[in-house]
N, C-alpha and C positions, 0 to 999 in steps of 0.2 A: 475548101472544106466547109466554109461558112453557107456556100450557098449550096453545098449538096444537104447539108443540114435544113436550111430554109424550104430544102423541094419537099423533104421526106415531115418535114412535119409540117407544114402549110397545111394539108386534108384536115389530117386532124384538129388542129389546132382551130381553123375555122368555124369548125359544125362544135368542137364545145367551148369556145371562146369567139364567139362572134363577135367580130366589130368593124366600126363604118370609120372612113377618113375623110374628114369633109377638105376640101381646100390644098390637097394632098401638093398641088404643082405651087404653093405658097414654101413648100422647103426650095433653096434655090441651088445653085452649081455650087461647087465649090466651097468653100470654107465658112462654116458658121455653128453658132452653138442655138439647140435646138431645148428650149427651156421650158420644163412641161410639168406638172403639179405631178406627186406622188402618191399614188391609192395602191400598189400592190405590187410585189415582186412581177405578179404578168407582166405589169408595164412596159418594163424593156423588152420582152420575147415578144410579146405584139406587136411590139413599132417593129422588130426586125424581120417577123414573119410578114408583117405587111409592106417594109420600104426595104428595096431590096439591095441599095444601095447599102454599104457595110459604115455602122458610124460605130463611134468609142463614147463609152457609157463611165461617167463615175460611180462607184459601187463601195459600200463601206466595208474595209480589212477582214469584218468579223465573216462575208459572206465565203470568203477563199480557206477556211480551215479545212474542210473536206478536198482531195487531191482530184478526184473525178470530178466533182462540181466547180470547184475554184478552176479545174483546165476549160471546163465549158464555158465559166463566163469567161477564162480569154479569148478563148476562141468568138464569144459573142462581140467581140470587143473591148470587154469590161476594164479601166483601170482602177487597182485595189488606191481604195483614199483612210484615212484615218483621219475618225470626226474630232477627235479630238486632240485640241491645236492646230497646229499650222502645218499643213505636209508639204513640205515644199518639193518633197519629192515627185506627189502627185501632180502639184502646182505646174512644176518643169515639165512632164511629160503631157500635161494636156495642152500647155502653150506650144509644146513640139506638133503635136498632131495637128493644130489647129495651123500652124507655119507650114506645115506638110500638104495643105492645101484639102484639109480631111472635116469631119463632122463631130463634135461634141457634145452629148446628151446629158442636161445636167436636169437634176432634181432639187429646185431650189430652196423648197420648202426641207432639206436635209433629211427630213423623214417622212414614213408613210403617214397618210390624212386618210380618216375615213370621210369618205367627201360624199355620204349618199344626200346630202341635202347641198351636194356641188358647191359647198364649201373653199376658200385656198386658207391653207396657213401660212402662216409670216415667211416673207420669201429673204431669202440669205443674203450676203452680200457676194459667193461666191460667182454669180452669174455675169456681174458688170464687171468686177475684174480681171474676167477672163477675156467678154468682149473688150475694154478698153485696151489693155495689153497687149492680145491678137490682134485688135483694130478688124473686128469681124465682124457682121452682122449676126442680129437674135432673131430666131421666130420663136414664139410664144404660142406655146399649147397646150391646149386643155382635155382632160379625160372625163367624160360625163360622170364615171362611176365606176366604184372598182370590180375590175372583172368577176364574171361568175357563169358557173355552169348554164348555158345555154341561153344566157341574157346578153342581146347587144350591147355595146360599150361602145361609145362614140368618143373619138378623136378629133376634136377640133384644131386647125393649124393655121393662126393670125398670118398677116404680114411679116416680112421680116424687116426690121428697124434696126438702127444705128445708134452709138454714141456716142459721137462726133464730137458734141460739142466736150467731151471730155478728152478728147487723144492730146496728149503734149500734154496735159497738166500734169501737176503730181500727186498723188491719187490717194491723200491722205486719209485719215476717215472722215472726217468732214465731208469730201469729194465724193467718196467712195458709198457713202450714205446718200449721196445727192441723186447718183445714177443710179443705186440700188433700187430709190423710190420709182424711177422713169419704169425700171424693170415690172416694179410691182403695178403700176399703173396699166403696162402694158398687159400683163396676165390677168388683171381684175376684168379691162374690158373685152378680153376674149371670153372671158365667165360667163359674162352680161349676155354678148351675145350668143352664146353656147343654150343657154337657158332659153333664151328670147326663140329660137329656133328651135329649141325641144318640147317647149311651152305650144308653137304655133304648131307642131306636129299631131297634138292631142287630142 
């Protein structure tokens, strides 16, 4: 159903939501969380109309009130999370999808950024918790700008990286702040070069 979905709105969705994916073959097989700054509900419908591979998106509780819409973000993948506190319900089931041998889209910045000046806001800790405990690799990416009628929107997609040096520890906040930083470091210099590249396109 997911991808009779992606055929029937791929047309459209291209010509009023254009956007480019640089580095697209940097997502890799198999299991990893794919960690991408937050500018606008599009977000997730454009990764899935453009990667056709089916991945699981966290999405905040408040987006599932409506019964038609909350069915289609399941259908898109979505799992409903709750920002505030500890969902450990959510927690469980992305660590299962990720064991499943599957893909996890998280937003680490927890909220939308209006990023037209390409911006990130403070990135969470939920992202390294999940790679350390899956023991999964991240790739890190970046959206140039939040979508809009008829305006390109660029996807940039780092490397994907590891964090090794934390598996077996225990993953306290002290720890848990240590790898969060790697995380952030990781997304700041796909920024750099995202701009660096959009800079020389001028």
């Amino acid at each position: 159903m997911l991808h009779f979905v992606q055929i029937v709105a791929n047309i459209p969705l291209r010509i009023l939501y254009p956007a480019k994916f640089h580095n697209k073959k940097n997502i890799p097989k198999g299991p990893c969380i794919i960690a991408c700054n937050h500018t606008s509900n599009l977000d997730a419908v454009l990764l899935v109309i453009h990667t056709w591979e089916k991945k699981y998106y966290l999405a905040k509780k408040e987006l599932f009130k409506g019964k038609c819409f909350g069915g289609f973000l399941k259908l898109m993948g979505a799992v409903k999370i709750d920002r505030q506190g500890t969902d450990v319900t959510a927690i469980k089931k992305s660590l299962k999808i990720l064991k499943d041998g599957k893909k996890l889209v998280v937003f680490p910045e927890g909220t939308r950024v209006n990023n037209e000046n390409m911006e990130l806001g403070e990135i969470k800790q939920g992202v390294a918790m999940f790679a350390v405990k899956g023991k999964v690799p991240i790739v890190p990416m970046f959206i140039s700008r939040k979508p809009k009628l008829f305006r390109k929107t660029h996807f940039f997609v780092g490397e994907p990286f590891t964090l090794e040096e934390f598996y077996g520890k225990k993953l306290d906040s002290e720890e848990l702040e240590k790898a969060s930083e790697c995380v952030a470091q990781k997304m700041n210099e796909l920024r750099d070069k995202a701009i660096n590249s959009l800079t020389k396109k001028k």
